[in-house]
N, C-alpha and C positions, 0 to 999 in steps of 0.2 A: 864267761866263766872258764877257766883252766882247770884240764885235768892233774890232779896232784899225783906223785908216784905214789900214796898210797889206794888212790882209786886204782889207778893200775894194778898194783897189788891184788885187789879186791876183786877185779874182770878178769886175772890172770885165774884167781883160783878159783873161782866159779865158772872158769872156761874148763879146771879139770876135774871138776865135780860137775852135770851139768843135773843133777838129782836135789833133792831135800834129806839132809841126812836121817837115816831109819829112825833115830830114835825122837825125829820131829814129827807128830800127828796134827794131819791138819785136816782141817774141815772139807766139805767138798766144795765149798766157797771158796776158800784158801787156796786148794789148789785148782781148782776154776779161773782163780785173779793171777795164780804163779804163771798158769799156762798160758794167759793172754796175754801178762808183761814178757814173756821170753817170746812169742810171736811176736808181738810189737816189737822188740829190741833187732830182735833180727830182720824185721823189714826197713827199720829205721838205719839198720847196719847200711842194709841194699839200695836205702834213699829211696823207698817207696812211700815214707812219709811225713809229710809236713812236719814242721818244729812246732814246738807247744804254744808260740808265740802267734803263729801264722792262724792253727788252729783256731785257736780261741779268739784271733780278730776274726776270723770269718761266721763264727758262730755268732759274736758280734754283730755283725750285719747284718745276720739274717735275723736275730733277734727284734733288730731295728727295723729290718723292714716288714716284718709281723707286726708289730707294733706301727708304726707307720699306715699297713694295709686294714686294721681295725681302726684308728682314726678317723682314714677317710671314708672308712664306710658307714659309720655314727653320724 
């Protein structure tokens, strides 16, 4: 997937806002999920973490091998 110049756009000006503008209320969920996707983003910046793809095979696995280690214990 390609970034488009309007995504750029979009990282541009949320890099000079880096807030929720005042007159957005949000829940303390809301901003509980805002604060975690800006940590994630910026460690994904610094390549601290896995792609979504990578991710989610490995959760994969271990799914499987949960599954797997209750089979043969039956």
């Amino acid at each position: 997937m390609s970034v488009t110049s309007a995504d750029r756009q979009k990282c541009a000006a949320l890099k000079q806002k880096d807030s929720v503008p005042e007159h957005v209320n949000l829940t303390a969920e809301q901003q509980e999920l805002l604060h975690d996707m800006r940590v994630s983003l910026k460690q994904m910046k610094r390549g601290e973490l896995l792609p979504a793809r990578e991710t989610l095979r490995e959760i994969d696995l271990e799914l499987e091998a949960e599954d797997n280690a209750r089979t043969s214990d039956a």
